[in-house]
KEGULUM-268683 format. One record per residue (C-alpha): residue number from 1; residue in three letters; x, y, z. Coordinates in steps of 0.001 Angstrom, whole numbers, plus 524288, in hexadecimal, padded with zeros to 5 digits. Example, Ala and Ser with C-alpha at 12.3 -4.5 7.8 and 13.67 -1.06 7.14 Angstrom:
2
nr: 1&rest: Ala&px: 8300C&py: 7EE6C&pz: 81E78
nr: 2&rest: Ser&px: 83566&py: 7FBDC&pz: 81BE4
//
This chain:
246
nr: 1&rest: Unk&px: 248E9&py: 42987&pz: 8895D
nr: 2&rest: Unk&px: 25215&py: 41E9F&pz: 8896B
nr: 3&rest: Unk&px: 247F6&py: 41554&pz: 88176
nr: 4&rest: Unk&px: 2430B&py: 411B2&pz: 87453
nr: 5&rest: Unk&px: 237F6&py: 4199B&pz: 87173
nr: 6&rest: Unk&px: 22B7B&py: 40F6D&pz: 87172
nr: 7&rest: Unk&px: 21E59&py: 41718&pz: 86F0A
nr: 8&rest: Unk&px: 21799&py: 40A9B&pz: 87399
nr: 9&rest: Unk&px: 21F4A&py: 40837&pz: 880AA
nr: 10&rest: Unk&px: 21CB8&py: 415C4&pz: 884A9
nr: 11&rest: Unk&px: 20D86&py: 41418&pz: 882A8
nr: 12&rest: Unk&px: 20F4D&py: 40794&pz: 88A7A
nr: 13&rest: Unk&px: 214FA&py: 41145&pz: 894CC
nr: 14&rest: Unk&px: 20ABB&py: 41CD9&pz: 8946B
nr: 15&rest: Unk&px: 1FFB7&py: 41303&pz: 894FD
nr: 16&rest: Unk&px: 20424&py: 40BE8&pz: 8A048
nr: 17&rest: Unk&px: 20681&py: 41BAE&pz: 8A65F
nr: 18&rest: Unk&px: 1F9AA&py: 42078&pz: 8A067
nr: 19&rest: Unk&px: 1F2A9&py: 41408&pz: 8A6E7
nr: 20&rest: Unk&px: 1F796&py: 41810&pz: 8B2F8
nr: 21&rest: Unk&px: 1F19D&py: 42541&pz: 8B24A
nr: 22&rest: Unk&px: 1FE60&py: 42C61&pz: 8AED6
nr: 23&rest: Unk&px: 1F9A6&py: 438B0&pz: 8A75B
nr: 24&rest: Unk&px: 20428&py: 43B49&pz: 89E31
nr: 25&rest: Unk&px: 205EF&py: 42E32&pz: 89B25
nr: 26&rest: Unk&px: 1F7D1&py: 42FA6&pz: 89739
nr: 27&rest: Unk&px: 1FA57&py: 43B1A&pz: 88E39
nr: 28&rest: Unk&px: 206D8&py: 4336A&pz: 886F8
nr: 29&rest: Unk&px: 1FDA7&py: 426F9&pz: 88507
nr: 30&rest: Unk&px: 1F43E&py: 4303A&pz: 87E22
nr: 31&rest: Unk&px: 1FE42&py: 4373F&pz: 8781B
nr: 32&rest: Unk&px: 201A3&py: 428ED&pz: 87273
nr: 33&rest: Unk&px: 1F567&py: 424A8&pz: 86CE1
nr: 34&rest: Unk&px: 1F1C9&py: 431B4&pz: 86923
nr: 35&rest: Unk&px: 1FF90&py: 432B5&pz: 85E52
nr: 36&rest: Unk&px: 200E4&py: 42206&pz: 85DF6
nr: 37&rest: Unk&px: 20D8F&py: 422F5&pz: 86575
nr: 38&rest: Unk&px: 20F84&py: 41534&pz: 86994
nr: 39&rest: Unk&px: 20320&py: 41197&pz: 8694E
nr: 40&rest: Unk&px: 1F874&py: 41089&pz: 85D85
nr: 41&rest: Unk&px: 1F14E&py: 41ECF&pz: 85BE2
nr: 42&rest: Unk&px: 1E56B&py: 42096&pz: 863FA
nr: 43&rest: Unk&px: 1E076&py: 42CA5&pz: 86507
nr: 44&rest: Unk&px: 1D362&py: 42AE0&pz: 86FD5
nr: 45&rest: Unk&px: 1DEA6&py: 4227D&pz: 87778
nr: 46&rest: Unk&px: 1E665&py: 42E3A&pz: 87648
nr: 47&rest: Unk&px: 1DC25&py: 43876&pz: 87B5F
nr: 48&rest: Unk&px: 1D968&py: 42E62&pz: 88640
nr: 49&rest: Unk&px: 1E70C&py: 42D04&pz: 88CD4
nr: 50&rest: Unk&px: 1E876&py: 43DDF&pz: 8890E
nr: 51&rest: Unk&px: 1DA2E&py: 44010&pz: 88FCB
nr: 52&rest: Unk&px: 1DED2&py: 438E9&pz: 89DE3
nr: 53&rest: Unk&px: 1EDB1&py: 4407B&pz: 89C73
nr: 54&rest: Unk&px: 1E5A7&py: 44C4D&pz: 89B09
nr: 55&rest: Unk&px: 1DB7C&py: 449DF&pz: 8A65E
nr: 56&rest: Unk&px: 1E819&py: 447E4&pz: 8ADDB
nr: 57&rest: Unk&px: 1ECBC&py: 45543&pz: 8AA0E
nr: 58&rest: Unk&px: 1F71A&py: 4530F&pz: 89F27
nr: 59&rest: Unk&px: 1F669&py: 45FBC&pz: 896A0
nr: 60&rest: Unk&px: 1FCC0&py: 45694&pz: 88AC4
nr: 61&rest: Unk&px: 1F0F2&py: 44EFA&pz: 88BB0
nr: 62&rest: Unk&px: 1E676&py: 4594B&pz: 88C7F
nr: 63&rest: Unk&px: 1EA8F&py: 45F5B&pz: 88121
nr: 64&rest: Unk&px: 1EC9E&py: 452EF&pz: 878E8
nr: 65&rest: Unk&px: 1DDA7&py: 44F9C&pz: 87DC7
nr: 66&rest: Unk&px: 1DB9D&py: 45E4C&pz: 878C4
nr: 67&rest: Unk&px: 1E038&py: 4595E&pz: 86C67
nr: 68&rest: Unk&px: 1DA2A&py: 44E18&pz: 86B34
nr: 69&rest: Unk&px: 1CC72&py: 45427&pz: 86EDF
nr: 70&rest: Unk&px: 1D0B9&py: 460B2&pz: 862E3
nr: 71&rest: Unk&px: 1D301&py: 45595&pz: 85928
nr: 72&rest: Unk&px: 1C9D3&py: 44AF3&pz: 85D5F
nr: 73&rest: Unk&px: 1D476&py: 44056&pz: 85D9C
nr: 74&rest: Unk&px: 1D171&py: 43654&pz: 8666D
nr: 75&rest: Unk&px: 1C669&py: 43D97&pz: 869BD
nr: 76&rest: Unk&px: 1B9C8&py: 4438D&pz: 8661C
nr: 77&rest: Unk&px: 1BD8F&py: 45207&pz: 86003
nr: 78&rest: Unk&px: 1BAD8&py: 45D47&pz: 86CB6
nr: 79&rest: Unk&px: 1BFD7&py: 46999&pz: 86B67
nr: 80&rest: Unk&px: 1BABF&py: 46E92&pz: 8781B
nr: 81&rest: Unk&px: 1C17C&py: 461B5&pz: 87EF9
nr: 82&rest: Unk&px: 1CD6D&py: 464F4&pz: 877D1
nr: 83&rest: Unk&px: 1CBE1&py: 4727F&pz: 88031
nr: 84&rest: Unk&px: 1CA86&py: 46C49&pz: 88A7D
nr: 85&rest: Unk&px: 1D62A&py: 465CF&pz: 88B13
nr: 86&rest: Unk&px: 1E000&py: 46EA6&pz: 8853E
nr: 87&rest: Unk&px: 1DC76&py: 478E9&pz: 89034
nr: 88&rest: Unk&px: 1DF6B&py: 46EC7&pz: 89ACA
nr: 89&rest: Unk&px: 1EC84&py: 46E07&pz: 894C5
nr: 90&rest: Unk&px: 1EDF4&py: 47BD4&pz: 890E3
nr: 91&rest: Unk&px: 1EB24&py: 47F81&pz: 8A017
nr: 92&rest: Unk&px: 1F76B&py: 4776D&pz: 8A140
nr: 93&rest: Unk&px: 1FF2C&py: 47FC9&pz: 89AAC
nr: 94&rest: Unk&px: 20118&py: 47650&pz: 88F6D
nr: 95&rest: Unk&px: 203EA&py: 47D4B&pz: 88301
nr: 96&rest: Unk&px: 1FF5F&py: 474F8&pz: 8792B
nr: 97&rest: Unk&px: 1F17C&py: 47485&pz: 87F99
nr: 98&rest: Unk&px: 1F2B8&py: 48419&pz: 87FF5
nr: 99&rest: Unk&px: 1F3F7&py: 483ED&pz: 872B4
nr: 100&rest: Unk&px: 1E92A&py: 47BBB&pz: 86F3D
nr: 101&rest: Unk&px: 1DE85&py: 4815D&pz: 87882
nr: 102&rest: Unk&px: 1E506&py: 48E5D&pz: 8720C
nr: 103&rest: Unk&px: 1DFA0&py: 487AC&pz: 864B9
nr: 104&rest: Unk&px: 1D2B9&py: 48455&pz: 86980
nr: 105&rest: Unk&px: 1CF59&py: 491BC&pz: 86D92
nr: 106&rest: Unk&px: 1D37F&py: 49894&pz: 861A6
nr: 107&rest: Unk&px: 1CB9F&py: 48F15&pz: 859C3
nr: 108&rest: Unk&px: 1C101&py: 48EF3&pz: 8622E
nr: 109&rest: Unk&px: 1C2BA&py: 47FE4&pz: 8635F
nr: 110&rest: Unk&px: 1BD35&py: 4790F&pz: 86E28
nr: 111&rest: Unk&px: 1BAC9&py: 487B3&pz: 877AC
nr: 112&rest: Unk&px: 1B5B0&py: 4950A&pz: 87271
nr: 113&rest: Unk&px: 1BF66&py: 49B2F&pz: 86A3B
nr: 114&rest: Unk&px: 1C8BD&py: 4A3B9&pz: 87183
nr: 115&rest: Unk&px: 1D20A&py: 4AB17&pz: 86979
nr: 116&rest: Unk&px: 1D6E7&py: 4B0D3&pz: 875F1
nr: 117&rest: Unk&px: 1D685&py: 4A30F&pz: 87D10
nr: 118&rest: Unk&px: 1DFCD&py: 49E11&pz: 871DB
nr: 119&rest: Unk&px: 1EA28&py: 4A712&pz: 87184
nr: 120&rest: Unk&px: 1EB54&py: 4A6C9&pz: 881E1
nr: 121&rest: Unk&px: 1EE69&py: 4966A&pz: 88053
nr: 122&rest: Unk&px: 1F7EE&py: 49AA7&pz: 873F4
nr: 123&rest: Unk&px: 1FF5E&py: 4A332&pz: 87D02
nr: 124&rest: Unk&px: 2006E&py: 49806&pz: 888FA
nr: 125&rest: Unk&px: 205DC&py: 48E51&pz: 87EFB
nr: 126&rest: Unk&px: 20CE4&py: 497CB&pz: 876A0
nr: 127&rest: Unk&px: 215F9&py: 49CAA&pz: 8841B
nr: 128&rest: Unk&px: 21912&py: 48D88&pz: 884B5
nr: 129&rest: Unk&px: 21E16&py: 48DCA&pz: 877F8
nr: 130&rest: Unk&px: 21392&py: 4846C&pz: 86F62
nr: 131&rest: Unk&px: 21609&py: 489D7&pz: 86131
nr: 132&rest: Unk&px: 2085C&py: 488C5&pz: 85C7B
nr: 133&rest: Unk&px: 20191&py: 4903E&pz: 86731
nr: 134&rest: Unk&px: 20E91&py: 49B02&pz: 864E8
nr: 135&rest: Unk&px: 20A6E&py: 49BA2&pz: 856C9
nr: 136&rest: Unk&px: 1FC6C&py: 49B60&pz: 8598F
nr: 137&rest: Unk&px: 1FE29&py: 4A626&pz: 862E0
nr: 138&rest: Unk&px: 20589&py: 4ADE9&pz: 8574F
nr: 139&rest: Unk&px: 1F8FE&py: 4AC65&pz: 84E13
nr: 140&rest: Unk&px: 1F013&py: 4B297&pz: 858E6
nr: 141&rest: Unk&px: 1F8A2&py: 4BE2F&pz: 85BDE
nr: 142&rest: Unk&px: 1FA3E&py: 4C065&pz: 84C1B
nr: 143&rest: Unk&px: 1E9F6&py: 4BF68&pz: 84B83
nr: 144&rest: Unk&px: 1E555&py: 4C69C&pz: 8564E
nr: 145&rest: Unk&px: 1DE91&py: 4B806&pz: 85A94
nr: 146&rest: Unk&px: 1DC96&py: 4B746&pz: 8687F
nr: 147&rest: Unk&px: 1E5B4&py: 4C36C&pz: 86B4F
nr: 148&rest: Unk&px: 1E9A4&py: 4D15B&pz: 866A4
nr: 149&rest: Unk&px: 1F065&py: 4D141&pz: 85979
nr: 150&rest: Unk&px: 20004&py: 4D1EA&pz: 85B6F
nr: 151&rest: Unk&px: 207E0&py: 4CC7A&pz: 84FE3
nr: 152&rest: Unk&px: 21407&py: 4CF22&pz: 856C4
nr: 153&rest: Unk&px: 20F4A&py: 4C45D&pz: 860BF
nr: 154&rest: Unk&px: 20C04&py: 4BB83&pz: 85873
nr: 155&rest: Unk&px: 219AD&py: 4BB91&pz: 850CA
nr: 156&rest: Unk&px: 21E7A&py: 4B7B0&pz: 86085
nr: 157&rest: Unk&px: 21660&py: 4ACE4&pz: 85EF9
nr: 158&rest: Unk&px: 2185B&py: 4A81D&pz: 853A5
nr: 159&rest: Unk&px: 225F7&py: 4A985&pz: 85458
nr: 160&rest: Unk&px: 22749&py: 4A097&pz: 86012
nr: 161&rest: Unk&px: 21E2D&py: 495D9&pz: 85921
nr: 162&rest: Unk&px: 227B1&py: 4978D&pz: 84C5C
nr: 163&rest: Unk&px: 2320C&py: 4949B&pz: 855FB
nr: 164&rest: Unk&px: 22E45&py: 4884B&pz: 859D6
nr: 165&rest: Unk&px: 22A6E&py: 485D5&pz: 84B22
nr: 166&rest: Unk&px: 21C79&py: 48995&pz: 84905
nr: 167&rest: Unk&px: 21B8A&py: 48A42&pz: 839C7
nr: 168&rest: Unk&px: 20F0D&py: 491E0&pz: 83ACA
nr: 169&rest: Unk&px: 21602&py: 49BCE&pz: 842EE
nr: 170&rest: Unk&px: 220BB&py: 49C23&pz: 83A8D
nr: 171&rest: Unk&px: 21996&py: 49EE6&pz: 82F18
nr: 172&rest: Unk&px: 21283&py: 4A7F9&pz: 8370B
nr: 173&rest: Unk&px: 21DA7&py: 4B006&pz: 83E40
nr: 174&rest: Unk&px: 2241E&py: 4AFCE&pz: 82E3A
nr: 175&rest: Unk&px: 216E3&py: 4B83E&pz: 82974
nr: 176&rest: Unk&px: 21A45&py: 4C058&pz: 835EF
nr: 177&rest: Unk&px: 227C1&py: 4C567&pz: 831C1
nr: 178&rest: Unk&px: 221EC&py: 4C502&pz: 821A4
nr: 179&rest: Unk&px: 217D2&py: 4CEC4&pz: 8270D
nr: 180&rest: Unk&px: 21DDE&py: 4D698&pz: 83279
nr: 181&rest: Unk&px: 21455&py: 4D1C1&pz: 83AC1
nr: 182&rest: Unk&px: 21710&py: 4D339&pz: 848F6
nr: 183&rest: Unk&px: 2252D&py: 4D36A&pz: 845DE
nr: 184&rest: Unk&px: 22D85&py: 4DA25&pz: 83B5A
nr: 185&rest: Unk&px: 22CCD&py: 4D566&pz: 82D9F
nr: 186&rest: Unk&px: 2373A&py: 4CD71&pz: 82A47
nr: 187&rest: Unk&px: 235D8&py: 4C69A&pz: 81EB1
nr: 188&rest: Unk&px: 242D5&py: 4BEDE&pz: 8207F
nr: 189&rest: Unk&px: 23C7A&py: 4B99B&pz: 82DD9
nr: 190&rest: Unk&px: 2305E&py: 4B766&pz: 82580
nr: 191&rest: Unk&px: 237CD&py: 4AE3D&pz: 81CFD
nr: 192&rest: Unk&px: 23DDB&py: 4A806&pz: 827F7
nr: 193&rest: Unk&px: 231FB&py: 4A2C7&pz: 82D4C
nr: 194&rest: Unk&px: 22B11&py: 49FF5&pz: 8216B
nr: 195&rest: Unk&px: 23704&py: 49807&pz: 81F7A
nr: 196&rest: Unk&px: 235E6&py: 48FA2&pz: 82CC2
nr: 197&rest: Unk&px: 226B3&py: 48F2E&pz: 82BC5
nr: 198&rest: Unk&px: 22753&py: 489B5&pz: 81EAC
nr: 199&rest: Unk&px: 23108&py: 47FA7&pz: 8212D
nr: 200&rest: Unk&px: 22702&py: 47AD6&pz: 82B01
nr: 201&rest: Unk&px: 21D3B&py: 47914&pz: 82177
nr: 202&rest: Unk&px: 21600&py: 48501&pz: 82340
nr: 203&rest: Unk&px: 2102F&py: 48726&pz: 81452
nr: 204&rest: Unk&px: 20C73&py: 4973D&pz: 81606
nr: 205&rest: Unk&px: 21BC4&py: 49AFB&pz: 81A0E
nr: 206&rest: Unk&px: 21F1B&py: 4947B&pz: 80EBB
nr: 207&rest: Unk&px: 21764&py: 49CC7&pz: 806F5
nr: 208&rest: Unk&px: 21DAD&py: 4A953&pz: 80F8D
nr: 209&rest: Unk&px: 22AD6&py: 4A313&pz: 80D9E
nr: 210&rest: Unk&px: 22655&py: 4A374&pz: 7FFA3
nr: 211&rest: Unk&px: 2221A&py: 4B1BB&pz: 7FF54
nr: 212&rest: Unk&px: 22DE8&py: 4B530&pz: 8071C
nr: 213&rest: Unk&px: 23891&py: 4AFCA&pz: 7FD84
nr: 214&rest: Unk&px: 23321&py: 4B7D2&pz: 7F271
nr: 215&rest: Unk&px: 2361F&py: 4C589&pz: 7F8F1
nr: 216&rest: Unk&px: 2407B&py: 4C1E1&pz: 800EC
nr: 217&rest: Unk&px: 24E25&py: 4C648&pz: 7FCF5
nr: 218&rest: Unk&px: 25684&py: 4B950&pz: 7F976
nr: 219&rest: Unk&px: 25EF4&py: 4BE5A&pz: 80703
nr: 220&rest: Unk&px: 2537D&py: 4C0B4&pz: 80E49
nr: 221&rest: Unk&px: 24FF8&py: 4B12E&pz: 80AF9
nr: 222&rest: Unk&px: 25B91&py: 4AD0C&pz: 80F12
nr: 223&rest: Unk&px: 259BD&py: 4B339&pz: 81CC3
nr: 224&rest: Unk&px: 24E6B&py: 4AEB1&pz: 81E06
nr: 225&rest: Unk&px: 2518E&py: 4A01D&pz: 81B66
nr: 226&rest: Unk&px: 25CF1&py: 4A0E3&pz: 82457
nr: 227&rest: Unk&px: 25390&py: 4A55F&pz: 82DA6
nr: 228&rest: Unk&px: 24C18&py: 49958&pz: 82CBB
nr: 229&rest: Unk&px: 2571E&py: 490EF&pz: 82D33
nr: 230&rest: Unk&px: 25CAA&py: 49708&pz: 838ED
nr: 231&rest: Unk&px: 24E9A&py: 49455&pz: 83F5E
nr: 232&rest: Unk&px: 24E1C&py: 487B8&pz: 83AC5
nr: 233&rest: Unk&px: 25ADE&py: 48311&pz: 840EE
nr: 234&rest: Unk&px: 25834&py: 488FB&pz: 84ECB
nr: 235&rest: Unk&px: 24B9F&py: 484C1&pz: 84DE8
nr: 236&rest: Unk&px: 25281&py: 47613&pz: 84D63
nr: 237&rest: Unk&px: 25BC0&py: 4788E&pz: 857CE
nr: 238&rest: Unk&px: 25044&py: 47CA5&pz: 860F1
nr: 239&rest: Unk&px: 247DF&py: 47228&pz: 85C63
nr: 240&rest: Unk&px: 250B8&py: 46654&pz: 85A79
nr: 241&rest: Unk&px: 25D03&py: 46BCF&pz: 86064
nr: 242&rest: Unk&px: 2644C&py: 46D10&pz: 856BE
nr: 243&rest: Unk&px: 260D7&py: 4600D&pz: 84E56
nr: 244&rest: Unk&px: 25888&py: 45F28&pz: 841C1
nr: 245&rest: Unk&px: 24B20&py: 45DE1&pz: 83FFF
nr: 246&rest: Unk&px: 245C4&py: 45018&pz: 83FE5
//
C-alpha cells in the first residue's frame, strides 16, 4: 500500500528475504517464478524456493510442492510425494491441502484408495468453507461414497458450495429441487439454479434450463428468473460489495 505496484521490485525484496532464510519470503519467490510474476516463469526455481518454505513449515508451500509433485511441474511427476506433502499441510488445518489429500484418497492417487479417508478431509475443509470440498462432500452423501447415503445432506452441501458460486453444485442442487431429492420438488427453484449454473458456463443446466422452460407455466418462468436475478445481485453485494463484476 501506498506504492506503485512493481512485480519486479517485490522479487528484488523476497529474494533478498528468502536469501536470508525468511520462510515465507521463500514461498512468495516461488510463488513468483512458479505464475512469472515479476520475474520470467520457472517452474524447478519455483518448486525450489516452495520445497525450503515448506521444510520450514509453511502450509502454502507444502501444498503448492503437493501440486507441483501431482502435476510434475518443475518436477518429476510423484503422486505419493504429492501425499506427502499435502498431509503436512492438511495436519495444519489448511483447507485447500484437505481438499486435495481428500482427492488423492478417493482416486486412489498417490495412497490406497480410501473412500472413507476422502470424505473425513472433505468435511475438515468443507467446515472452513472451501466450495469444492462443500460440493465434493455433496456428491459423496448423494452416492453412498465413503459414507451412508443421505440426499438431504448432500443438498446442505451443495447448497453452501452454490453459495459461494460452485456451478457444479448449482447445477447439481437445480436436479435436486427438479427431482425432489432430499428436498421438496420445486420446479421453480429448479429453474432458478439451472438459471445461475448456466450463466456460469455450466453446459448440462442449460440443457435443464432447457427442459424446464418447456413445462413451465409462462408465470412460473417468470418466478423463476426473478429468482435468479435476485441471487445474482446479492451474490454481488457479498462478493464485490455492492460493485459490478470485473
Amino acid at each position: 500500500q501506498g506504492v506503485v505496484k512493481n512485480e519486479k521490485e517485490a522479487v528484488k525484496w523476497y529474494r533478498k528475504a528468502a536469501q536470508a532464510g525468511v520462510a515465507h519470503a521463500e514461498y512468495n519467490l516461488g510463488v513468483c517464478y512458479d505464475l512469472g510474476q515479476g520475474v520470467v516463469k520457472n517452474e524447478k526455481e519455483a518448486v525450489k524456493w516452495y520445497r525450503k518454505a515448506a521444510q520450514a513449515g509453511v502450509a502454502d508451500a507444502q501444498n503448492n510442492l503437493g501440486l507441483c509433485y501431482d502435476n510434475g511441474q518443475g518436477v518429476v511427476k510423484n503422486e505419493k510425494e504429492a501425499v506427502k506433502w499435502y498431509r503436512e499441510a492438511a495436519d495444519q488445518g489448511y483447507a485447500r491441502a484437505q481438499f486435495n489429500l481428500g482427492n488423492s484418497y478417493r482416486k486412489g492417487l498417490g495412497v490406497g484408495k480410501n473412500e472413507k479417508e476422502a470424505v473425513k478431509w472433505y468435511l475438515k475443509a468443507a467446515e472452513q468453507g472451501l466450495a469444492g470440498a462443500q460440493y465434493n462432500l455433496g456428491v459423496c452423501h448423494a452416492n453412498g461414497q465413503g459414507v451412508v447415503k443421505n440426499e438431504k445432506e448432500a443438498v446442505k452441501w451443495y447448497r453452501e458450495a452454490a453459495e459461494q458460486g460452485s456451478a457444479d453444485a448449482q447445477f447439481n442442487l437445480g436436479n435436486c429441487f427438479a427431482l425432489g431429492q432430499g428436498v421438496a420438488k420445486d420446479e421453480v427453484e429448479a429453474y432458478k439454479w439451472y438459471l445461475i449454473a448456466g450463466a456460469r458456463g455450466n453446459v448440462n443446466a442449460r440443457n435443464g434450463m432447457d427442459c424446464l422452460e418447456k413445462e413451465l407455466a409462462p408465470g412460473d418462468r417468470r418466478a423463476g428468473q426473478n429468482r435468479a436475478k435476485e441471487w445474482e445481485a446479492q451474490f454481488d453485494r457479498n462478493v464485490y460489495g455492492g460493485g459490478k463484476r470485473p
